[in-house]
N, C-alpha and C positions, 0 to 999 in steps of 0.2 A: 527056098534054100537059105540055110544060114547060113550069117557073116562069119571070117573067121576071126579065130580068137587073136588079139592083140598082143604084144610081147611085153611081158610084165617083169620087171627087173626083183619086185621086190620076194623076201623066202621068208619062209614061217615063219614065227617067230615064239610060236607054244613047245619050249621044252620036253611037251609030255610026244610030243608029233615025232614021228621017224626019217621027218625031211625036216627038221629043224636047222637053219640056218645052210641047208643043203640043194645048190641047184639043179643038180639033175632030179628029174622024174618028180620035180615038184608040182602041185597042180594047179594053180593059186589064180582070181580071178579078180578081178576090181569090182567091187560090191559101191557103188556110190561115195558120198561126201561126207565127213564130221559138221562141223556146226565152223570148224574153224577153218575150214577149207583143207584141210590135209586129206588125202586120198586113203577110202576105207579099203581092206582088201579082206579075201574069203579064202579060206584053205580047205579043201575039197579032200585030205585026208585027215585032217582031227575037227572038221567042221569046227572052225574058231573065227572070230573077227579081228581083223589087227589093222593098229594103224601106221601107216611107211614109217611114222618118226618112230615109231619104239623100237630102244635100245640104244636112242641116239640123247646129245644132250638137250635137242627139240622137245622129248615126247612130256607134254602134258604140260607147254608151256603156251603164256597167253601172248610169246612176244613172236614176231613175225622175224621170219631168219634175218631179213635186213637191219631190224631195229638189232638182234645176235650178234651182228657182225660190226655194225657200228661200234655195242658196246667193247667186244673183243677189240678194235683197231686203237678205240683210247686206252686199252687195261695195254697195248703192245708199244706206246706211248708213256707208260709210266704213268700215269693220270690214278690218284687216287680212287676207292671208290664214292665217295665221295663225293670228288669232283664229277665224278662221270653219272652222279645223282642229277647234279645240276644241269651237266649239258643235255644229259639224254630225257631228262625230266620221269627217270623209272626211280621207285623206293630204292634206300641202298640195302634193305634186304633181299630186296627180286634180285638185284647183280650177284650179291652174295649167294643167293642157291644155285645162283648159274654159274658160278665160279665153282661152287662145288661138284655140280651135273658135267664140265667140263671137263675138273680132274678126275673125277671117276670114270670118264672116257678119254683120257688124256691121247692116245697114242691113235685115234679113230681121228682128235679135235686137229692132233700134231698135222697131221695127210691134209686136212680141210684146211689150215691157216697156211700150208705151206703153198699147195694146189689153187685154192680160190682166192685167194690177199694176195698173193704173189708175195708172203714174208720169207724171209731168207732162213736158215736155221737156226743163225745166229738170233735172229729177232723173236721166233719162235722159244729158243732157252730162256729169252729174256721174259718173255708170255709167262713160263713155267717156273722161274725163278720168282716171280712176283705172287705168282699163287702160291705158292711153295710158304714165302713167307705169312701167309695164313693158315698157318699147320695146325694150330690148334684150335679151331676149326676146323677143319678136314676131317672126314672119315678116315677108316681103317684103310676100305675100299681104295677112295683115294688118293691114299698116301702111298697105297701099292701101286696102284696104274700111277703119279706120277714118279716113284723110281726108275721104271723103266722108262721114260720118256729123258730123263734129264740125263746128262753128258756124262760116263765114270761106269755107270751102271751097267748090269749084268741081266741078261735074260734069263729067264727060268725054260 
């Protein structure tokens, strides 16, 4: 007899798939480990492999969420990057792409600083005002997702 299958929270995540980002009727199976410990998964209708962090500002980074969230708690602190080179001992260009991977997820990252930090909204603008001030730098991308994140602004 087989065991039954286990309850998998994560959805597909291949564009070309017809369950793409879609829970019901998806089929989806945990296929083992990365090298970096993130949990591999399998989609049983566009046969693809994906990993839980894609699409998030995790996927394809070397830093481990906690070292993420340190950095994010001194960027919520006003702490240069710079400064936050120093305490957290990462390059200040690894902070910088994650500042960027952040704003181009801004309003997925808003739910996570407000939910997991326990920051307030107010602290959270502050988050987003400070990235904000790196606009040139910024993508197009994220110059969009952080419009809608910041205070004034309009949904689409």
């Amino acid at each position: 007899m087989t065991r039954p299958r286990s309850q998998v929270d994560a959805v597909c995540q291949n564009p070309k798939c017809r369950f793409y980002l879609k829970e019901d009727g998806k089929n989806i199976i945990k296929s083992g480990k990365y090298a970096t410990g993130h949990q591999r998964y399998y989609c049983n209708h566009c046969d693809t492999y994906f990993m839980e962090t894609k699409g998030t500002p995790l996927f394809r980074k070397h830093l481990s969420e906690p070292e993420i969230i340190n950095i994010c708690k001194h960027l919520v602190e006003k702490n240069g990057v710079r400064s936050i080179e120093r305490l957290t001992g990462h390059h200040r260009d690894t902070i910088g792409v994650l500042l960027e991977d952040m704003a181009e997820h801004a309003q997925k990252m808003s739910t996570y600083l407000i939910k997991n930090l326990n920051l307030s909204q107010y602290e959270c603008d502050e988050f987003w005002t400070f990235v904000k001030k790196k606009r040139k730098r910024l993508s197009e991308k994220a110059r969009l997702s952080l419009k809608l994140v910041t205070p004034g602004s309009t949904q689409p």
